[in-house]
LOFITI-537106 format. One record per residue (C-alpha): chain; residue number from 1; x, y, z; residue in one letter. Coordinates in nm, 3 decimals. Layout:
# LOFITI-537106
+--------+-----+---------+---------+---------+--------+
: chaine : num :       u :       v :       w : residu :
+--------+-----+---------+---------+---------+--------+
:      A : NUM :       X :       Y :       Z :      a :
...
+--------+-----+---------+---------+---------+--------+
***
This chain:
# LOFITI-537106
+--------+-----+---------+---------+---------+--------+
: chaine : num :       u :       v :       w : residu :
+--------+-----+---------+---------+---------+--------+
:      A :   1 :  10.297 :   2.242 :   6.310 :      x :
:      A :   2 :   9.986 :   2.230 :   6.553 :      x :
:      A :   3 :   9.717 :   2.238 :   6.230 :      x :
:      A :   4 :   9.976 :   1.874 :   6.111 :      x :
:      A :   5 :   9.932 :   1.765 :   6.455 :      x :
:      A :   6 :   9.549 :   1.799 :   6.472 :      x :
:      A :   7 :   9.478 :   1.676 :   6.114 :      x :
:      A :   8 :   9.511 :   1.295 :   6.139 :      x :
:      A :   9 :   9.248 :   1.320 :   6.381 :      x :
:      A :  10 :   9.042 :   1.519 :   6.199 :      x :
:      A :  11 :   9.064 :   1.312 :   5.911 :      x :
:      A :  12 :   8.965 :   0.995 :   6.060 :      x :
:      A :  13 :   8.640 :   1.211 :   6.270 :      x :
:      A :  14 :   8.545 :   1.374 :   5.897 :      x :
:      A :  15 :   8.579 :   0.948 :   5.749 :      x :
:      A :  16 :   8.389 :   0.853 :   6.056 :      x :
:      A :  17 :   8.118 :   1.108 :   6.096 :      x :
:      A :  18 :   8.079 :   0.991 :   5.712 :      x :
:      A :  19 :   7.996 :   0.664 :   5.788 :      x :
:      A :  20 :   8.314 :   0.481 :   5.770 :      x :
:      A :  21 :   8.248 :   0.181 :   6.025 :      x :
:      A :  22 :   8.616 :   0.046 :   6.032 :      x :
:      A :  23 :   8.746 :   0.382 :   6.085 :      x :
:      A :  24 :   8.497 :   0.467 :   6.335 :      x :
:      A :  25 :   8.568 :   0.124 :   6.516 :      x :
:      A :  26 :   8.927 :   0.235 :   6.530 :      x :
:      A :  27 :   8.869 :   0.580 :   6.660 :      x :
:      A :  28 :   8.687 :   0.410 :   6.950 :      x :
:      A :  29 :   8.890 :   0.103 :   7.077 :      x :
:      A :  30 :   9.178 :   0.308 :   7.058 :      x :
:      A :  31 :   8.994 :   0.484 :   7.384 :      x :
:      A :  32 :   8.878 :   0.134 :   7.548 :      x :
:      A :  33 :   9.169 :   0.140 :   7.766 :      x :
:      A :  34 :   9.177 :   0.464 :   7.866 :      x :
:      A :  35 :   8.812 :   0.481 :   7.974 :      x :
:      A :  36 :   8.846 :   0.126 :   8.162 :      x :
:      A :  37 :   9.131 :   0.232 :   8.389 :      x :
:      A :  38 :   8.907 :   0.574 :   8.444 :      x :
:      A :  39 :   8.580 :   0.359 :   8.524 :      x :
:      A :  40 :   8.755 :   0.141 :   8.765 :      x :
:      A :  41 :   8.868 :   0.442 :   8.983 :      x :
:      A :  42 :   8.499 :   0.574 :   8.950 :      x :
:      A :  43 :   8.352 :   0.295 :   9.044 :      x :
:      A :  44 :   8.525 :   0.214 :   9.375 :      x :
:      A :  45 :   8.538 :  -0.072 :   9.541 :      x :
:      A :  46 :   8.191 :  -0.094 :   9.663 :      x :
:      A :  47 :   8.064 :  -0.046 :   9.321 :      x :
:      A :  48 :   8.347 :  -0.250 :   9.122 :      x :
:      A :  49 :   8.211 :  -0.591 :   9.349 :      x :
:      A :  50 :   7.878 :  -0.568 :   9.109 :      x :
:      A :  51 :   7.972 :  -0.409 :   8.807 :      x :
:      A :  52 :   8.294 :  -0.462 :   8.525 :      x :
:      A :  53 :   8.466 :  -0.172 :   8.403 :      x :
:      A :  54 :   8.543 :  -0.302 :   8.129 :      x :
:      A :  55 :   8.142 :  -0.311 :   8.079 :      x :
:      A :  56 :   8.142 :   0.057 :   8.135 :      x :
:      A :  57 :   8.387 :   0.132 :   7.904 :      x :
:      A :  58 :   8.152 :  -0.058 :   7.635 :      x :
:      A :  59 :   7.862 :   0.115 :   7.723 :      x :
:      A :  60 :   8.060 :   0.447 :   7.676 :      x :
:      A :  61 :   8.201 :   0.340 :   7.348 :      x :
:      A :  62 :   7.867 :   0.253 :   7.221 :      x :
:      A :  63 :   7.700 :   0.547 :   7.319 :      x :
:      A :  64 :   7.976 :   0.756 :   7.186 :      x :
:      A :  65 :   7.952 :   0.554 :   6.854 :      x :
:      A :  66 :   7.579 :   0.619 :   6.815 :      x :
:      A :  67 :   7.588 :   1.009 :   6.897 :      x :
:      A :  68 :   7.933 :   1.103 :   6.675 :      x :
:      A :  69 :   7.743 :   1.368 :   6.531 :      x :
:      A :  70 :   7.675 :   1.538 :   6.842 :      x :
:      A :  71 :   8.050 :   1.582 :   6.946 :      x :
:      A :  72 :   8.155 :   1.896 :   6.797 :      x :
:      A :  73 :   8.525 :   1.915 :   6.880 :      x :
:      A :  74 :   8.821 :   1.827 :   6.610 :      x :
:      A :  75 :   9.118 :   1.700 :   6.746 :      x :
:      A :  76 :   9.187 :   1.415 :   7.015 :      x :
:      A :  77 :   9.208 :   1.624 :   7.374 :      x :
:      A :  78 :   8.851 :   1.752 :   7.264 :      x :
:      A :  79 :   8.709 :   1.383 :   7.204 :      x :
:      A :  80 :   8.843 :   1.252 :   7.545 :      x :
:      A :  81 :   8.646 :   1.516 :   7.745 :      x :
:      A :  82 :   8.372 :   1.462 :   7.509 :      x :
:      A :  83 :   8.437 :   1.079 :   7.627 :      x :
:      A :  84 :   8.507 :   1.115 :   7.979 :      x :
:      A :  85 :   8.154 :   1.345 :   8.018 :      x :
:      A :  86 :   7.971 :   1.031 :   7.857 :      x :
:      A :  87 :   8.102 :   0.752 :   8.079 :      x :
:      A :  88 :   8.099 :   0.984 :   8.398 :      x :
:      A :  89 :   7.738 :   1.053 :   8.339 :      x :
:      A :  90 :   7.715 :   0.667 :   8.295 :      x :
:      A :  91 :   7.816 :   0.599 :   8.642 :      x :
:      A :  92 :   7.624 :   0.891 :   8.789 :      x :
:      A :  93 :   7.323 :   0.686 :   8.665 :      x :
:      A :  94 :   7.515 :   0.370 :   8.836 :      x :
:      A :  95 :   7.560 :   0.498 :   9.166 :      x :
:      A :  96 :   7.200 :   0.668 :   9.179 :      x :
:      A :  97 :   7.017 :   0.360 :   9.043 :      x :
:      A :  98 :   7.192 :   0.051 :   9.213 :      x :
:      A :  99 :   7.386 :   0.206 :   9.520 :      x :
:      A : 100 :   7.068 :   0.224 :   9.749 :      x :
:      A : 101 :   6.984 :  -0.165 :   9.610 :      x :
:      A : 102 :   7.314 :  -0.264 :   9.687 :      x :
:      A : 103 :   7.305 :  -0.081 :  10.007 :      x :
:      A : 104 :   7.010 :  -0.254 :  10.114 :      x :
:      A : 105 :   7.143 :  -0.587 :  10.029 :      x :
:      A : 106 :   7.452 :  -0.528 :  10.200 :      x :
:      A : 107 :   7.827 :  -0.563 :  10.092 :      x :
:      A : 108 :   7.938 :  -0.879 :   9.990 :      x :
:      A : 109 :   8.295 :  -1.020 :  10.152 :      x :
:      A : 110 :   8.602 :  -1.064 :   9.915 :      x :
:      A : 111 :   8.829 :  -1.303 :   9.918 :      x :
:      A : 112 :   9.209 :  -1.230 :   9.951 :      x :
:      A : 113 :   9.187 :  -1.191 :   9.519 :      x :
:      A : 114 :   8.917 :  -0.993 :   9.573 :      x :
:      A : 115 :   8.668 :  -1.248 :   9.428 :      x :
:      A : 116 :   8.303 :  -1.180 :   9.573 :      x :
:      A : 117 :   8.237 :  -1.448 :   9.851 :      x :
:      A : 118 :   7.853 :  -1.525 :   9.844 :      x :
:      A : 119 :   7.716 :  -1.661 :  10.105 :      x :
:      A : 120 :   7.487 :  -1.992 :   9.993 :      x :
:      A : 121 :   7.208 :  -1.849 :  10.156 :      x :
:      A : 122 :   7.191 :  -1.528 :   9.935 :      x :
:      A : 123 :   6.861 :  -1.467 :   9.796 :      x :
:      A : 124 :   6.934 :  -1.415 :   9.405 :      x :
:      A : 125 :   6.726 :  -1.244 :   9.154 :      x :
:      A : 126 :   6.626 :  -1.584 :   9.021 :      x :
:      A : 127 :   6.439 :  -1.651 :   9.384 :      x :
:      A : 128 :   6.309 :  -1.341 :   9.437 :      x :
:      A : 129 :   6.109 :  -1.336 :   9.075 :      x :
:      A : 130 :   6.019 :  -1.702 :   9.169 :      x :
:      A : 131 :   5.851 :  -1.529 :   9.523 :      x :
:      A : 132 :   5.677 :  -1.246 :   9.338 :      x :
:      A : 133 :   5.507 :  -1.481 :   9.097 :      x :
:      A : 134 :   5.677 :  -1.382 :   8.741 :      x :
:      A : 135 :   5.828 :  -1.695 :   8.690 :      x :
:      A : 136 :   5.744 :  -1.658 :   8.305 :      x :
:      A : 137 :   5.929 :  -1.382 :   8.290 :      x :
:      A : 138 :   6.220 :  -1.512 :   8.447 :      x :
:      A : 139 :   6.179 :  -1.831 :   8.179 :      x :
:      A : 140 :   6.218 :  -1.543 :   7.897 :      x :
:      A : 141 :   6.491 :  -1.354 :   8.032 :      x :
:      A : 142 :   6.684 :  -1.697 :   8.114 :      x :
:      A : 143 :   6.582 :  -1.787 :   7.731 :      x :
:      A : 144 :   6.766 :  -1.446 :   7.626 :      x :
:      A : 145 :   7.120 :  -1.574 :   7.754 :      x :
:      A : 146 :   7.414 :  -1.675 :   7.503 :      x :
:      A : 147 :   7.348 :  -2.091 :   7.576 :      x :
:      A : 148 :   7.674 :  -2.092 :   7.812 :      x :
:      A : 149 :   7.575 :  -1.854 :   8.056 :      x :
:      A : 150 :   7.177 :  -1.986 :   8.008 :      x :
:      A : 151 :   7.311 :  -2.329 :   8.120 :      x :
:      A : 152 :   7.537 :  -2.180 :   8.379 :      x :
:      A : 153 :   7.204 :  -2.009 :   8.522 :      x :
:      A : 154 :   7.020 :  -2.381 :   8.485 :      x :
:      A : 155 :   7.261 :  -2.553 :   8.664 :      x :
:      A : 156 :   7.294 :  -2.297 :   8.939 :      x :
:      A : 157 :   6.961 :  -2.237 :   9.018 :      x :
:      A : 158 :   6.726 :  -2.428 :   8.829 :      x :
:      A : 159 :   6.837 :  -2.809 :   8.894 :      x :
:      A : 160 :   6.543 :  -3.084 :   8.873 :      x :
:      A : 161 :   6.665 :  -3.206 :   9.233 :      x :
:      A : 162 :   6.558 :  -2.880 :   9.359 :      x :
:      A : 163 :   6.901 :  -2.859 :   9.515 :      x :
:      A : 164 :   7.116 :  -2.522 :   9.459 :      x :
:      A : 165 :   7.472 :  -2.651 :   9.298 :      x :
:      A : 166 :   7.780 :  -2.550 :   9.444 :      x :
:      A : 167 :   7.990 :  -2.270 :   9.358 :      x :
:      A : 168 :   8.357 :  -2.491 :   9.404 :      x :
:      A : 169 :   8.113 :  -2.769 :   9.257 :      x :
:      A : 170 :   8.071 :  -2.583 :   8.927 :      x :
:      A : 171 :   8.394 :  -2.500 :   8.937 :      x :
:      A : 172 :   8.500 :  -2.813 :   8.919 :      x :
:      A : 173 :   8.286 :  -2.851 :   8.625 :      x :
:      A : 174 :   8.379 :  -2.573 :   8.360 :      x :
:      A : 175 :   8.749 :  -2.619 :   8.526 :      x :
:      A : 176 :   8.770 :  -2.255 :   8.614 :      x :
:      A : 177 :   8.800 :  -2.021 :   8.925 :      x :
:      A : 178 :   8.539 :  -2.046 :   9.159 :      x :
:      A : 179 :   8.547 :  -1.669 :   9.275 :      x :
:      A : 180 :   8.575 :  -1.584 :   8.891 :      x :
:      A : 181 :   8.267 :  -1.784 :   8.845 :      x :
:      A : 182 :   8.085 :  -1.617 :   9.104 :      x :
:      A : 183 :   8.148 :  -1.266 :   8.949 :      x :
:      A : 184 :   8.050 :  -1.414 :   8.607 :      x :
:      A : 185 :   7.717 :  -1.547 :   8.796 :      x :
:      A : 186 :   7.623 :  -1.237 :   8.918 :      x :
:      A : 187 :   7.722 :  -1.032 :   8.626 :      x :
:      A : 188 :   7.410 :  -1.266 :   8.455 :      x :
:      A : 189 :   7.190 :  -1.254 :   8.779 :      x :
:      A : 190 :   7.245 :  -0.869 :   8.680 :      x :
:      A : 191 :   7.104 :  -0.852 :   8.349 :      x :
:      A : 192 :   6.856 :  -1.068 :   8.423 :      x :
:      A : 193 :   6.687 :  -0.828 :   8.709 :      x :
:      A : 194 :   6.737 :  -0.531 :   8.493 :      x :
:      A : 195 :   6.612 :  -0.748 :   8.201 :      x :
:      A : 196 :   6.257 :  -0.849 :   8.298 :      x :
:      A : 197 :   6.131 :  -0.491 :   8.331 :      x :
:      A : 198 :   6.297 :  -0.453 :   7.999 :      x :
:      A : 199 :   6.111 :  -0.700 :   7.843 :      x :
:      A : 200 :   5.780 :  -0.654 :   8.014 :      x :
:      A : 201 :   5.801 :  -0.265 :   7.852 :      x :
:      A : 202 :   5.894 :  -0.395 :   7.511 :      x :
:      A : 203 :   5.571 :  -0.612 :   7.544 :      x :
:      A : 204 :   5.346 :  -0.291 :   7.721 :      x :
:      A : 205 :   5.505 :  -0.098 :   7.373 :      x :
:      A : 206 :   5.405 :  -0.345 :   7.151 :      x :
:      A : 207 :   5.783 :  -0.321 :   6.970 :      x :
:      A : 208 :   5.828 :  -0.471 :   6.673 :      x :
:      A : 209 :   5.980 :  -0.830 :   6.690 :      x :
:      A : 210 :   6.263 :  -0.758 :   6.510 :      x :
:      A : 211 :   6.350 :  -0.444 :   6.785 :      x :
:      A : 212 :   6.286 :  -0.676 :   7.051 :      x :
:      A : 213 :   6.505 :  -0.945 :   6.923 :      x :
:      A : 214 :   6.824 :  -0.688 :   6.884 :      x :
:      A : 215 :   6.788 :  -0.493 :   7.186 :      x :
:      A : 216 :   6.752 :  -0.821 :   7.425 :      x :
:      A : 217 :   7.032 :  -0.945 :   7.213 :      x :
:      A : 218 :   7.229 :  -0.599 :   7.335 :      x :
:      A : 219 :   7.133 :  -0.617 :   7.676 :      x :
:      A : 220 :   7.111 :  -1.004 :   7.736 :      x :
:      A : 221 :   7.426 :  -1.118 :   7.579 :      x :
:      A : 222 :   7.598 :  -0.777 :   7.583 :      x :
:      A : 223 :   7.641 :  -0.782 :   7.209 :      x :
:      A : 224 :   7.795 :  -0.480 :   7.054 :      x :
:      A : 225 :   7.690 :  -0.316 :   6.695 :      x :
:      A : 226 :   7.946 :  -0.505 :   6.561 :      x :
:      A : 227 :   7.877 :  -0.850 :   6.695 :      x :
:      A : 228 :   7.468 :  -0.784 :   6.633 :      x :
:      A : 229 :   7.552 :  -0.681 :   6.227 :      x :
:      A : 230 :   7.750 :  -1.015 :   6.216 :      x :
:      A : 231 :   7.457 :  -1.212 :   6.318 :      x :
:      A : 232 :   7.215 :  -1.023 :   6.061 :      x :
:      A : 233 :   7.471 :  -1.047 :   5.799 :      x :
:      A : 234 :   7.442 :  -0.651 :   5.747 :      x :
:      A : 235 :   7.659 :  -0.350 :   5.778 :      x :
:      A : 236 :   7.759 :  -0.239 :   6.160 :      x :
:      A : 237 :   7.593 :   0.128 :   6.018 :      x :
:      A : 238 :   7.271 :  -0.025 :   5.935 :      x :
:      A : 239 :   7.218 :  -0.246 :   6.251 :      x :
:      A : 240 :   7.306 :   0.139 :   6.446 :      x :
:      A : 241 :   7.015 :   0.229 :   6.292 :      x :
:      A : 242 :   6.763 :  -0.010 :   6.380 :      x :
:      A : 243 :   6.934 :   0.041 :   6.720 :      x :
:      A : 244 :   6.798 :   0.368 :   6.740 :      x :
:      A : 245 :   6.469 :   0.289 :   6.583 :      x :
:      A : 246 :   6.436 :   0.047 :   6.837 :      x :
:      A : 247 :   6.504 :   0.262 :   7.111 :      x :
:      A : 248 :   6.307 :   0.530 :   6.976 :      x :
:      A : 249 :   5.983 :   0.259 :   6.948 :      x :
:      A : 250 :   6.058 :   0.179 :   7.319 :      x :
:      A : 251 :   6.027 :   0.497 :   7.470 :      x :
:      A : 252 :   5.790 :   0.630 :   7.255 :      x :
:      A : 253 :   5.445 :   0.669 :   7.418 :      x :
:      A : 254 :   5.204 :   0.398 :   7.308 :      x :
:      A : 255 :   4.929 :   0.514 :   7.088 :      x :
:      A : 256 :   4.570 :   0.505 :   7.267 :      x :
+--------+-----+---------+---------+---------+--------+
***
């Protein structure tokens, strides 16, 4: 009875590790909820004010999707550890990298739905890069953005009248919450900090065009294997690969 109970699994890992793309899609989201509710306890409060769980969870599932061969189990209590190791590891990386950033811009007050109140006088990633001179940078990474959130940026911080815009006044706009909008904001100002240095290395590495334009696609607009294969109008296996050719180019050290 326990080899019966173990074998569906182990069929769908075997179709997966073969390349089967829907099967391996299944295998994964059937874990998306699972990790989320285990990310949001991880990340805390202090930590959940900056950064989704639900975004976690992706990164985990992606990673997890791209290194199937390395998991070595073959039935379902295996894979979760296997799963759980990834995504803790992912917040590790969280908490050392952006806690003492955080820390040193101090915590941001909540509303009573927990929505991030920030102050007007906040200096966001879009001033500081403005102060430090890398404006053209900034004009890339803005340029990276689906158009939505690229015009949500524009009208935010980049308005002709010099004038910052209102978070209630956007709002009022895009009829939506104005504490969901902040969130959403600073989800963008996010990628867009941790996207310059991205693209100033895929520039120092001299990465192929085509690398560049999928992994800012990944990191810009968050854009999973799936989403990137539609857009190329290949298979989700194929776009994994230049994935990982892509990342492999980027950390690669230049030749002299």
């Amino acid at each position: 009875m326990k080899h019966d109970a173990t074998s569906p699994f182990a069929d769908r890992l075997e179709r997966a590790r073969a390349g089967d793309d829907s099967t391996l899609n299944r295998l994964l989201s059937e874990n998306r909820s699972w990790l989320r509710r285990l990310a949001g306890r991880a990340l805390g409060l202090k930590m959940s004010r900056w950064y989704d769980a639900s975004d976690v969870a992706q990164e985990c599932l992606q990673v997890a999707g791209r290194d199937l061969d390395k998991f070595q189990g073959q039935n379902l209590a295996t894979f979760r550890a296997w799963l759980r190791g990834i995504q803790r590891n992912l917040v590790r990386k969280l908490w050392r990298t952006q806690l003492p950033r955080l820390q040193r811009e101090g915590a941001l007050p909540c509303d009573s739905q927990g929505g991030v109140l920030v102050e007007e006088s906040a200096t966001p990633v879009v001033e500081q890069v403005e102060r430090r001179e890398q404006l053209p940078w900034l004009k890339v990474a803005i340029s990276c953005l689906l158009d939505d959130d690229r015009q949500l940026i524009e009208w935010k911080y980049l308005r002709n009248d010099a004038q910052e815009a209102r978070y209630d006044e956007l709002a009022d706009q895009l009829a939506t919450n104005a504490a969901q909008l902040r969130q959403r904001i600073y989800r963008l100002l996010g990628r867009l900090e941790e996207g310059i240095p991205l693209l100033q290395r895929l520039k120092r590495q001299d990465v192929a065009p085509h690398y560049q334009q999928i992994l800012c696609w990944q990191h810009f607009r968050a854009w999973s294997a799936a989403r990137i294969a539609q857009e190329l109008g290949c298979t989700e296996k194929a776009t994994k690969t230049m994935l990982a050719n892509a990342r492999k180019q980027l950390q690669s050290p230049k030749p002299t």
